[in-house]
Phi, psi and omega in degrees: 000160173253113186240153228189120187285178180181087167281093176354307168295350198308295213236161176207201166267353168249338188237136206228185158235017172298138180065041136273328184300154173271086158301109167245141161214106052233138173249151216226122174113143170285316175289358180267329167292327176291326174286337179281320163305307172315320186243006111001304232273319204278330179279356161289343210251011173259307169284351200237038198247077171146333198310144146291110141260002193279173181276345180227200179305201199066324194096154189311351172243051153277166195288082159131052156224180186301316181268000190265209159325338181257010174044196211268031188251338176104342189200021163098133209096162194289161170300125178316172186187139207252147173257046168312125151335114188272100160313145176239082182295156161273301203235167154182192226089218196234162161190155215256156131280345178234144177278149202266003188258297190304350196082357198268116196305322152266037174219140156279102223249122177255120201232130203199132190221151201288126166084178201312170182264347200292333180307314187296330167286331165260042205340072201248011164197164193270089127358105155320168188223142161234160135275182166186116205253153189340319177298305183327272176348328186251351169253002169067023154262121185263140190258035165151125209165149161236033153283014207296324182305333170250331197212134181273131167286000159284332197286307188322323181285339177275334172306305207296308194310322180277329161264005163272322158330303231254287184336316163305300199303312196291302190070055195189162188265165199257175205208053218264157164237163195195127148218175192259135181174174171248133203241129141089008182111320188257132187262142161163164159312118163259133172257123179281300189230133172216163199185159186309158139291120172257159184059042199278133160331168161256104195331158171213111174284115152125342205306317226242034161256182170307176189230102165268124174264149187245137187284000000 
């Protein structure tokens, strides 16, 4: 299994606590799960104890963020804490429906590292990259990328295909974690997680082409 906090307060459109929250995996066992909710519960509420989360103003002690009153569960109480099935990924990692550098509404930046994600979400290794723009995703073209080594370009479309879905469901653009592996006998892209993009640019057509310098 996989246990995780999932915190009310994680995320928001301006502000997000991704990879602050603890994830441990893989835990094995009914007591062992139980112990890992238990210190899951305490090192979310802990690492997210002074965070400023609110979208304006106030500060860590407004109301339904980690310091004011509703603690790190957001509305009073301990922090939530999520039980998952532990994917036996070949690849995973994240990917934006909108690009988080350029700003651009039509591309889906797909990001993918060999075995589980979590390195790739807590940004503790250099991610491979697909692009993949938004038609494309509905039509089987990935429009540009070097990740093939890690992620096959059917598995990338099916990646893109699956965070424009979490993008439906959000109705705002997503920020998905993902992996590709088999859970219960079925192999396919699993959405672990999803949440706002916060701080998305304001597009710049042109930002993510190469840069040639001339002598």
């Amino acid at each position: 299994m996989a246990v995780r906090a999932s915190s009310p307060a994680e995320d928001g459109l301006l502000r997000s606590a991704a990879g602050l929250l603890p994830t441990l995996l893989p835990v094995t066992g009914a007591d062992d799960v139980l112990a890992a909710v238990v210190a899951v519960r305490r090192s979310a509420e802990g690492a997210l104890a002074g965070y400023d989360l609110t979208e304006g103003s106030g500060g860590a002690g407004g109301p339904g963020v980690a310091g004011g009153p509703g603690g790190a569960g957001g509305a009073g109480g301990p922090c939530p804490v999520l039980v998952q099935l532990l994917v036996d990924a070949e690849c995973a990692g994240v990917a934006f429906t909108a690009h988080p550098v350029t700003g651009s509404p039509d591309d889906v930046l797909v990001e993918a590292a060999a075995g589980l994600g979590d390195a790739v979400s807590a940004g503790m290794v250099v991610p491979a990259a697909v692009q993949v723009t938004r038609s494309d995703a509905g039509a089987g073209v990935v429009r540009r990328g070097a990740a093939y080594e890690v992620l096959s370009p059917e598995a990338a479309l099916e990646v893109a295909r699956t965070a424009l879905r979490a993008e439906a469901l959000l109705g705002r653009p997503a920020d998905v974690e993902w992996a590709l592996g088999t859970v219960a006998g079925r192999r396919e892209v699993w959405c672990l997680q999803a949440r706002p993009i916060t701080t998305l640019p304001q597009p710049c057509p042109g930002a993510d082409e190469p840069v040639r310098w001339a002598p």
